[in-house]
N, C-alpha and C positions, 0 to 999 in steps of 0.2 A: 614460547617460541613457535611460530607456524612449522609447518613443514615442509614448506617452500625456504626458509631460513637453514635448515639442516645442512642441504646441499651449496655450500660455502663454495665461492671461488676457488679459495685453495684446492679443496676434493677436486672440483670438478677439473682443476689445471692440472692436479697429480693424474687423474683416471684418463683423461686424455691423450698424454704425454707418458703414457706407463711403458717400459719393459713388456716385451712380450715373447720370451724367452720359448725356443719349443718344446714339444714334446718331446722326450728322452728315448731312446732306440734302443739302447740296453739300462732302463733304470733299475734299483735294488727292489725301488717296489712303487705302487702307484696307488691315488686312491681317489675317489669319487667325491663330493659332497654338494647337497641339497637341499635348498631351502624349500619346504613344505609351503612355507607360507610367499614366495614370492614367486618362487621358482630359478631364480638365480644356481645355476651352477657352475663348481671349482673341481678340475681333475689337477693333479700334482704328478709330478713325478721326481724321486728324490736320489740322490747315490750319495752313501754314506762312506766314510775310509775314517776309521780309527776315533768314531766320535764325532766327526764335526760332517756338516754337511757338503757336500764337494762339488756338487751337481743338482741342476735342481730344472724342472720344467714344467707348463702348467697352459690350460685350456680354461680360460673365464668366460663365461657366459653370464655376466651380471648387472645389477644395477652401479650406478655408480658408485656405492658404499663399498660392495664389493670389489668392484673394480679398483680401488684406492684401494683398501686392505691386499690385495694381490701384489699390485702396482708395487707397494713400500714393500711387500714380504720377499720380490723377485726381485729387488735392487739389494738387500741387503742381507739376504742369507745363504750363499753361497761364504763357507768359511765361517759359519756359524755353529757352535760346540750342542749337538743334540739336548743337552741337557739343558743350556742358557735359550733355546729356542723353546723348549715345554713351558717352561717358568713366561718366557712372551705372554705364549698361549694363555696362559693362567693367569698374566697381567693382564692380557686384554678382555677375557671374560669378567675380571674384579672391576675392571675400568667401568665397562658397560653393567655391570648386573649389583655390584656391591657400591658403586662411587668410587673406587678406588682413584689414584693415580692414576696417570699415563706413563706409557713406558718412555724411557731416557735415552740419553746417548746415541746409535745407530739408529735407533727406529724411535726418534723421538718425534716425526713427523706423525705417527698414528695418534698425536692427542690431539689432532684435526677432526678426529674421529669421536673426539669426547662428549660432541652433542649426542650424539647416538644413543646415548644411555635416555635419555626424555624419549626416546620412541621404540616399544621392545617387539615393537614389530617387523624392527630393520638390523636386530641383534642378530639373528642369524645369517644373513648377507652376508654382514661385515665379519663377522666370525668364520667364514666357510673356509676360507685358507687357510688357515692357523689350525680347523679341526680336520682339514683333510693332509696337510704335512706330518703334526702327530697319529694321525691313522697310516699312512704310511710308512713313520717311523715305527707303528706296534708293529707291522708285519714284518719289518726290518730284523726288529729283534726278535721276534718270532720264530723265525729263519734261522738267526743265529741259535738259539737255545736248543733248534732242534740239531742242530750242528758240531755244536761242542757237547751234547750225548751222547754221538755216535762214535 
């Protein structure tokens, strides 16, 4: 596959046409991420209540990979259960790095994204939402643990 091939219609129609949800004013917690090798970057910002995600905002500066990964992550995870959102993460990393699947159901439009494993130089792009939401969610709980210490 060239790498002119990668950047599919589809991608390029979703990153276009993306959500662009803003920055959050009061979020529970916010987190940065960057790719070394492109320089693409994703800020998040997340509000949690009881588990699931409730709020959610976000600053892309990216290529188009990334931009689709953001795109599908801002349409579909508001009302998404912390814990079925890490398992994403972990799908999406298996996807690109192991062969695995693509994930299903709500977010089954990111096996648009399944070329992406033939080029591991555009894995972290496409990855930077998914690892700045769960960075966000550690300092989440972070918060809490120091919380219910005290």
């Amino acid at each position: 596959m060239e790498l002119s091939d990668l950047y599919s219609e589809k991608i390029l129609n979703i990153a276009a046409n993306a959500l662009n949800p803003p920055r959050l004013v009061q979020a529970d917690a916010s987190a940065r991420k960057v790719s070394r090798i492109c320089g693409s970057v994703v800020e998040v910002d997340l509000v949690v209540r009881d588990g699931t995600i409730t709020d959610y905002g976000h600053d892309v500066s990216a290529c188009a990979l990334g931009q689709t990964s953001a795109a599908i992550v801002a349409k579909h995870i508001v009302g998404t259960p912390v814990g079925a959102f890490r398992h994403l993460r972990d799908q999406m990393h298996a996807m690109l790095k192991e062969n695995g699947p693509p994930p299903a159901g709500k977010w089954e439009e990111l096996r648009y994204l399944e070329p992406v494993r033939e080029y591991r130089a555009r894995h972290a792009s496409t990855l930077l939402v998914f690892d700045a939401v769960v960075e966000a969610l550690k300092k989440i709980e972070s918060v809490e643990s120091v919380g219910s210490v005290s």
